[in-house]
C-alpha positions as CSV (number, residue, x, y, z in Angstrom):
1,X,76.9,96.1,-18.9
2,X,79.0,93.0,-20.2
3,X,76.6,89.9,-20.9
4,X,76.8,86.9,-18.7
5,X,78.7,84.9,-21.4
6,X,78.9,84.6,-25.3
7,X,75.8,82.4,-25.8
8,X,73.4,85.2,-24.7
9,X,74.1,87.1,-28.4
10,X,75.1,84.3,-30.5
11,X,73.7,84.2,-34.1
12,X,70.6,82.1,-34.0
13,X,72.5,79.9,-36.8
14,X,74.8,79.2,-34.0
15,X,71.7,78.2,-31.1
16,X,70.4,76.0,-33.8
17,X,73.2,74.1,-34.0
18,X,74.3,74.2,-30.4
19,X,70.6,72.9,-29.0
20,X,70.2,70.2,-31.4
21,X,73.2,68.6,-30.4
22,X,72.1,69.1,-26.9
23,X,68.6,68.4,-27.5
24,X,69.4,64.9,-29.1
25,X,71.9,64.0,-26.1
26,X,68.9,64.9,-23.7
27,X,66.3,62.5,-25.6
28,X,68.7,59.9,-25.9
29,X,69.4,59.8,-22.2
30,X,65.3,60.0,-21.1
31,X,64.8,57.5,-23.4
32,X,67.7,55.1,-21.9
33,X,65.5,55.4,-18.3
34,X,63.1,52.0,-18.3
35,X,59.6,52.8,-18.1
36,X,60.0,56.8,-18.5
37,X,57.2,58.6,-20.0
38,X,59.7,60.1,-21.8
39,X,60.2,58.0,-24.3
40,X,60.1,59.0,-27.8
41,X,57.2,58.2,-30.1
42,X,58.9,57.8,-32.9
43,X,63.1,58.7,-34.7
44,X,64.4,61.9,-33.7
45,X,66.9,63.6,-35.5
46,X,66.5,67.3,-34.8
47,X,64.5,70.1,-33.7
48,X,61.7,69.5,-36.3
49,X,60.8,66.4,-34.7
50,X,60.4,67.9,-31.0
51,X,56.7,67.8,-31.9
52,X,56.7,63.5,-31.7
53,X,57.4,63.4,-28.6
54,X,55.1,62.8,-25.7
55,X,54.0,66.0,-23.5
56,X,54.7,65.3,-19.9
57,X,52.8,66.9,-17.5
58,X,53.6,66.7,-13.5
59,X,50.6,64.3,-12.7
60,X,52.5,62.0,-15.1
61,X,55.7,63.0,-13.4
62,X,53.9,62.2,-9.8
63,X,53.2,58.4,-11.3
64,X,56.4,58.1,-12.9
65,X,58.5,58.7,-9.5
66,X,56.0,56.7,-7.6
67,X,57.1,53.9,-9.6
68,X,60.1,54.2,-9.3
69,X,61.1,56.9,-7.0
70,X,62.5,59.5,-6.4
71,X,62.9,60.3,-9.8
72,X,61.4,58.1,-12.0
73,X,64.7,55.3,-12.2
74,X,66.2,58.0,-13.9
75,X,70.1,58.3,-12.0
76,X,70.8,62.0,-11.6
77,X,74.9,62.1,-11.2
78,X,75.5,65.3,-10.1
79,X,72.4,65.3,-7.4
80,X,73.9,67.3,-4.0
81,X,70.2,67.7,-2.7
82,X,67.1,66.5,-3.4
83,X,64.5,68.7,-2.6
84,X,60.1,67.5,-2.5
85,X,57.2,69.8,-3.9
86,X,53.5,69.6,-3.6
87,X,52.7,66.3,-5.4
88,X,55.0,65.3,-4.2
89,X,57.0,65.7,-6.9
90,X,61.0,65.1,-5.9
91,X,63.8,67.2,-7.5
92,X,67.5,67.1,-7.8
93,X,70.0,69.7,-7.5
94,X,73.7,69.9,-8.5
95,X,76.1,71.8,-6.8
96,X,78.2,72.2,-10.0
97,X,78.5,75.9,-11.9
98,X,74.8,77.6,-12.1
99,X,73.5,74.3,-12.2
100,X,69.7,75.9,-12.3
101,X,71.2,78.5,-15.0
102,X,69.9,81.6,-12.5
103,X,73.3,83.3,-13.0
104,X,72.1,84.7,-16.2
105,X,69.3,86.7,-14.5
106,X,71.0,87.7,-11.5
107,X,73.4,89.2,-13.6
108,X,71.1,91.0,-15.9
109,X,69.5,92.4,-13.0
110,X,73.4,94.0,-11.8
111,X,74.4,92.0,-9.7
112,X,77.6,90.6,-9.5
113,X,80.9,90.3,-7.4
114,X,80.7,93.5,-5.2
115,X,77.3,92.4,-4.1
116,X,75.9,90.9,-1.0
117,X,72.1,89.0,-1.8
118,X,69.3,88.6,1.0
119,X,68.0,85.7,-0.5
120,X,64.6,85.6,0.8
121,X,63.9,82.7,-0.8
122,X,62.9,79.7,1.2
123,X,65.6,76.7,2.1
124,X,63.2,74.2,3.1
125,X,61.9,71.3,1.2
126,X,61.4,73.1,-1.5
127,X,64.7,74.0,-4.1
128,X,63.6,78.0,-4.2
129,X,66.6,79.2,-1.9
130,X,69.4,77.1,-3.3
131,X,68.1,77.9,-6.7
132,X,68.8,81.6,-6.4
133,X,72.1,81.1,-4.1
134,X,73.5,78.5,-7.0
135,X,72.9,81.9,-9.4
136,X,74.5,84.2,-6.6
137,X,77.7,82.1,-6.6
138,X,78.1,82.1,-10.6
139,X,78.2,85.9,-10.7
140,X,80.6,85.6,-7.4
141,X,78.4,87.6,-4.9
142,X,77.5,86.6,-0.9
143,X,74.6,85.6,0.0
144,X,72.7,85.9,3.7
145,X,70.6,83.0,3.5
146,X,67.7,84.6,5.1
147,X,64.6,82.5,3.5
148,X,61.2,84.0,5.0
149,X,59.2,85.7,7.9
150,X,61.1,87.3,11.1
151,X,61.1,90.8,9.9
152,X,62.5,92.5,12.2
153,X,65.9,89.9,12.1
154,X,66.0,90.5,8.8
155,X,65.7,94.5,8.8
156,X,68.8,93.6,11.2
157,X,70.6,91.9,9.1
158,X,70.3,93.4,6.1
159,X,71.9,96.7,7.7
160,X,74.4,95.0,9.7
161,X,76.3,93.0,7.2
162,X,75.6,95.9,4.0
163,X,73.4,93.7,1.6
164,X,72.8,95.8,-1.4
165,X,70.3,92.9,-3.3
166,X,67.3,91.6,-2.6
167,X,65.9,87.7,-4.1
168,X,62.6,86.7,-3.3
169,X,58.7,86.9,-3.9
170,X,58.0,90.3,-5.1
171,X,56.1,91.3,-2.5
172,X,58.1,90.2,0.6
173,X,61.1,92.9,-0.4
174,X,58.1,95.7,0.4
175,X,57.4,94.0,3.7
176,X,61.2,94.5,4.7
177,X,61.4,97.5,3.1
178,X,58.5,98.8,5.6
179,X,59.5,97.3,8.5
180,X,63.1,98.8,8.3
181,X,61.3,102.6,8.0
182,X,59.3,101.7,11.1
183,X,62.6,100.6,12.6
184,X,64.0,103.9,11.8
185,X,67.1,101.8,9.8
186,X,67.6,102.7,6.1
187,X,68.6,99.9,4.0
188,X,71.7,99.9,1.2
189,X,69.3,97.7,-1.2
190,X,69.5,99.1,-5.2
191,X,68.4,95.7,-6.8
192,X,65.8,93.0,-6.8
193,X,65.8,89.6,-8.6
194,X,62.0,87.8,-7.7
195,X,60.1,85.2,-8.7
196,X,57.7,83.1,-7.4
197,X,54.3,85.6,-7.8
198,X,53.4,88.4,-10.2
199,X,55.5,91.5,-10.2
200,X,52.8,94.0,-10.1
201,X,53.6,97.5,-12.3
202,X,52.4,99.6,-9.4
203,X,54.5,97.8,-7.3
204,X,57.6,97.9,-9.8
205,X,57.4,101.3,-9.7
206,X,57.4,101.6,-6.1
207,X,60.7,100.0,-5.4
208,X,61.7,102.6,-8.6
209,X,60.6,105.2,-6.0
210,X,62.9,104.2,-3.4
211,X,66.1,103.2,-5.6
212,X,65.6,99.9,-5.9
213,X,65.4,98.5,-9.3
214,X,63.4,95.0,-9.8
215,X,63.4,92.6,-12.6
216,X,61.5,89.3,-12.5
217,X,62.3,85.8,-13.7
218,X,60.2,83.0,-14.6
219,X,61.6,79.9,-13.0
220,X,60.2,76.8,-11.7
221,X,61.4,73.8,-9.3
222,X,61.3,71.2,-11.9
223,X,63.4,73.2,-14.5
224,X,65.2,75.7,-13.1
225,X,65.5,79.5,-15.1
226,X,63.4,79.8,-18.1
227,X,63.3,83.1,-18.9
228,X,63.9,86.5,-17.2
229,X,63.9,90.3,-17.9
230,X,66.8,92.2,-18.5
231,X,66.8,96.1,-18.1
232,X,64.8,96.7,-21.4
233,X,62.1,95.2,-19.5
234,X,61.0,94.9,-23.3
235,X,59.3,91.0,-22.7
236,X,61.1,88.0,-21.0
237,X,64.2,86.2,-23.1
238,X,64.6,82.5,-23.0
239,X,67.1,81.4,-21.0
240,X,69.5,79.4,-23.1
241,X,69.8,76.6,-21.7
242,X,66.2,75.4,-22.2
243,X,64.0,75.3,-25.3
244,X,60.4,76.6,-24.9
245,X,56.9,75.8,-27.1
246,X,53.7,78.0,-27.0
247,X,50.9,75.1,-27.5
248,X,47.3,75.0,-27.2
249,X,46.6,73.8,-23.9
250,X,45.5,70.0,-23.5
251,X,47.6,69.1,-26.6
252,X,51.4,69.6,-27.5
253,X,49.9,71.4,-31.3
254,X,52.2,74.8,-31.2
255,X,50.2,77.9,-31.4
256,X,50.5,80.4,-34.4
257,X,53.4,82.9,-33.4
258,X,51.9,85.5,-30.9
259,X,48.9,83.5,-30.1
260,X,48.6,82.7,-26.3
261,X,49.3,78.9,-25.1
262,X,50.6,76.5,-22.5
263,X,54.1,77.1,-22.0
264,X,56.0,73.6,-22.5
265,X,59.8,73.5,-21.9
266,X,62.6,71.3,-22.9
267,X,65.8,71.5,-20.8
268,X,68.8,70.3,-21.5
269,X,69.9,69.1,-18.5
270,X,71.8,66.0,-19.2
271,X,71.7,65.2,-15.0
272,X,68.1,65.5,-15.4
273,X,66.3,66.2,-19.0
274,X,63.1,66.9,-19.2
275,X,61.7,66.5,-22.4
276,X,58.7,68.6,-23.5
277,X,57.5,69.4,-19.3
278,X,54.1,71.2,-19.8
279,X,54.3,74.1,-17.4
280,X,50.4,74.7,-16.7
281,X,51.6,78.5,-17.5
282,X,50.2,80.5,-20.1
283,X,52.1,83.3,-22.5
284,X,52.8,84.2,-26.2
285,X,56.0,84.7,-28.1
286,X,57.0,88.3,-28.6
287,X,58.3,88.9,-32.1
288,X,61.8,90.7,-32.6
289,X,64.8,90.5,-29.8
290,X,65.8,92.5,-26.9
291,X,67.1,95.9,-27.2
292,X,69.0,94.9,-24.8
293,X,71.3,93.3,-27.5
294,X,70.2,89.0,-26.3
295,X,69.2,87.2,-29.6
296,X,67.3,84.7,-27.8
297,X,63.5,84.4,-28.3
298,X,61.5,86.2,-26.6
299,X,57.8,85.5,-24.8
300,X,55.5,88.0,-22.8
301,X,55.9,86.6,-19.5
302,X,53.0,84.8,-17.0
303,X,50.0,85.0,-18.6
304,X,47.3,82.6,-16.6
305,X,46.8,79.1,-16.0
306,X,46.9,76.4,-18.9
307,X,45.0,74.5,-16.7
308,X,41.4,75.5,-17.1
309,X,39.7,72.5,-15.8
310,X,36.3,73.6,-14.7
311,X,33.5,72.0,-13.2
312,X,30.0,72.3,-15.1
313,X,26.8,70.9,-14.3
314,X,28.8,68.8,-11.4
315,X,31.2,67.0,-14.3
316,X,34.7,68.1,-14.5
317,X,35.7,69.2,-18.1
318,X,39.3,69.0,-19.0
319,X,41.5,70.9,-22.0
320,X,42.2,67.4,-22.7
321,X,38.8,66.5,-23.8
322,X,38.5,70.1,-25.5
323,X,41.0,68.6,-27.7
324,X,40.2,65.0,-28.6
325,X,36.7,66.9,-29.6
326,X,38.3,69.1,-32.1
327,X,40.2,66.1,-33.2
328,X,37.2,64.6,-34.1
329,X,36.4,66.4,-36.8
330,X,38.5,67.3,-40.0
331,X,36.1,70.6,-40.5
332,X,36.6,71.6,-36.9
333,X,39.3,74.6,-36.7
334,X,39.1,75.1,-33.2
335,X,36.5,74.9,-30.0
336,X,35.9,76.9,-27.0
337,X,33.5,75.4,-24.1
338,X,32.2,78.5,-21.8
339,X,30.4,77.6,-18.5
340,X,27.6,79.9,-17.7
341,X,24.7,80.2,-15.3
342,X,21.2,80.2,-16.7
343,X,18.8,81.0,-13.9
344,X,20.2,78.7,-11.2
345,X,21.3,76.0,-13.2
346,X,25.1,75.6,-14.6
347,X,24.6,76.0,-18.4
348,X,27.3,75.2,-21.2
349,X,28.1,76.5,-24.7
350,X,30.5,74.9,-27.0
351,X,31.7,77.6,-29.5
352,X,33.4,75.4,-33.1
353,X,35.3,77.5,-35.6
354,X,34.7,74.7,-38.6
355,X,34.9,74.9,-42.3
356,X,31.8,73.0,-42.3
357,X,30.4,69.3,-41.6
358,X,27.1,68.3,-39.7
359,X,26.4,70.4,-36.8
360,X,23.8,67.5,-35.4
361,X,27.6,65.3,-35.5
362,X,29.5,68.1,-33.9
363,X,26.7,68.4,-31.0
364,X,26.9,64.3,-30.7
365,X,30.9,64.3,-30.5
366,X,30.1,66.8,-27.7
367,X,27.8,64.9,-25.4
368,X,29.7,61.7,-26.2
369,X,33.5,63.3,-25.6
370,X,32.2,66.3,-23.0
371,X,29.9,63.6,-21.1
372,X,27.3,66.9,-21.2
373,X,24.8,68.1,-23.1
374,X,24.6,72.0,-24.3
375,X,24.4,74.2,-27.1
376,X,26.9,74.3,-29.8
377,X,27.5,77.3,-31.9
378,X,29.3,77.0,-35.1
379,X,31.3,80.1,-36.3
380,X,34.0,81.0,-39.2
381,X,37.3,80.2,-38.4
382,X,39.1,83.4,-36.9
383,X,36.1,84.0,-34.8
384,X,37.4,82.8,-31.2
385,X,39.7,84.8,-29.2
386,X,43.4,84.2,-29.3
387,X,43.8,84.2,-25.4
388,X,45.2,80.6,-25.0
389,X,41.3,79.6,-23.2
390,X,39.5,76.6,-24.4
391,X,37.7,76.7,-21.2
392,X,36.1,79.8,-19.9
393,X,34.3,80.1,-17.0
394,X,32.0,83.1,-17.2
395,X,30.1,82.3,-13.9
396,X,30.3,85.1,-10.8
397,X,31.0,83.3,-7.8
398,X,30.2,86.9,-5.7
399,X,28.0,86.3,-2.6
400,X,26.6,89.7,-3.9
């Protein structure tokens, strides 16, 4: 298969280039929005200096619109729609070519012009339908705008008109899938682009089973695309149209390459640029590129929640506050808090890689940054786990 265009295999001399002009365009129009969050802390003049820069995260984007709403005094040229999520947090969309960049992965999953897409995606409110019908129309298929629930119409549908792809939630294809065999209709569906919920690899293999093969993107409302499979299924690349970090959750300090993090993504969206959005998603960069031939950078897909707020002995404790602690201390390399039970009572152990200092400071900094008391344990640096957690929660919540 041909790639969607030329920037998908492009020397990353070339990306470099290409995404710090658009990069410094983006900043330079958040910065010109009056009271944004996004305003630079600091000059920028490339790539290097993405780290200055504030991380936003969508409780600061809820306040930011509230202000000045719907998006923040920021005026969005090319917005067709305008769309609310749970926050609320409003978001544009254009109606210009693949403005949500979703072309790339429909057409890594197959599908182009002789297709006809049962986008199962929802139209309502939220920008998940037109999202995946702006990417149906850049690789020139049809699309029955079906969005969710009534089975049986859809079953009805799909076999009537001849749709041959599938876009939704991963599990929703199966429900259709069923009710057509209880229907006695056989369906003409060979490929599946979802989002929206973890592709299982027992339910991958299923749709393999009945001819149907499924990739997965990882897309949200705010940005649009941001990475996606292709059929190495070898990791997800980055969509190219977005820059991504890996960063230890509660802070915008990149991870060491492979080590689990938040997910934090720049897009350069000049209608709308969000400038370092922190996802609340975990995953890792994988090393190498695709076999599939795209140079882009690669990560390993969902891996978790960044946001690991967790309630101990009736006090929330945030990744936030994990942070400022370790920022403390020069000796302190990294911390984990982990909430346990002891007897009946919530019980809390603050694990400190350090290269030394005061441990009767380090268990002061905890009460007084924390706001609770518990034990500290202070190990070599290397010790903790590389899962992106700075907050476990080790505590059964099982009625048994």
């Amino acid at each position: 298969m041909t790639h969607f265009d030329d920037l998908e295999t492009r020397s990353q001399d070339a990306r470099l280039a290409s995404q710090t002009e658009a990069f410094l365009a983006a900043v330079s129009a958040a910065q010109n929005v009056e009271g944004s969050c996004l305003v630079a802390d600091g000059a920028v003049a490339g790539l290097d200096d993405l780290i200055k820069l504030p991380v936003l995260r969508k409780s600061q984007l809820v306040e930011w619109q509230k202000a000045a709403p719907p998006f923040g005094g920021m005026v969005v040229k090319n917005a067709a729609h305008i769309f609310q999520s749970p926050g609320p947090i409003y978001e544009p969309g254009g109606i210009s070519h693949d403005w949500w960049r979703m072309g790339r992965f429909l057409h890594a999953v197959g599908i182009g012009k002789t297709d006809i897409v049962q986008n199962c995606f929802g139209y309502h409110l939220t920008p998940a339908g037109m999202i995946f019908e702006s990417g149906a129309r850049a690789v020139g298929a049809a699309v029955v705008p079906a969005g969710t629930g009534q089975t049986e119409l859809q079953v009805q549908a799909a076999k009537d008109i001849g749709v041959t792809s599938y876009a939704g939630t991963p599990d929703f294809l199966k429900v259709i899938l069923d009710k057509a065999e209880a229907m006695g209709k056989r369906l003409n569906i060979t490929k599946a682009a979802v989002g929206g919920g973890a592709l299982f690899p027992s339910l991958r293999q299923e749709y393999a089973d009945r001819g149907i093969s499924c990739l997965q993107c990882y897309a949200t409302a705010d940005l649009g695309n941001i990475a996606y499979e292709s059929a190495a299924m070898d990791g997800m690349i980055v969509d190219e149209g977005v820059i991504v970090e890996i960063v230890t959750p509660g802070t915008g300090d990149p991870v060491v390459p492979g080590e689990v993090g938040e997910v934090v993504v720049t897009a350069l969206n000049l209608d709308y640029p969000l400038i370092r959005f922190a996802t609340g998603d975990l995953s890792a960069v994988l090393p190498g590129q695709s076999p599939c031939g795209r140079t882009n950078m690669r990560i390993k897909g969902w891996m978790g929640r960044a946001d690991q707020t967790t309630k101990i002995k009736g006090m929330f404790v945030r990744p936030e506050q994990v942070a400022a602690l370790v920022a403390r201390h020069d000796e302190i390399v990294k911390a984990r808090v982990i909430a346990s039970r002891d007897g009946e009572q919530d019980a809390m152990t603050v694990r400190l890689e350090t290269t030394g200092g005061d441990a009767r400071a380090f268990a002061n900094s905890v009460r007084e940054v924390l706001k609770l008391k518990g034990d500290v344990e202070v190990v070599v640096p290397g010790s903790l786990p590389k899962d992106g957690l700075v907050i476990e929660d080790t505590r059964s919540y099982d009625s048994a």
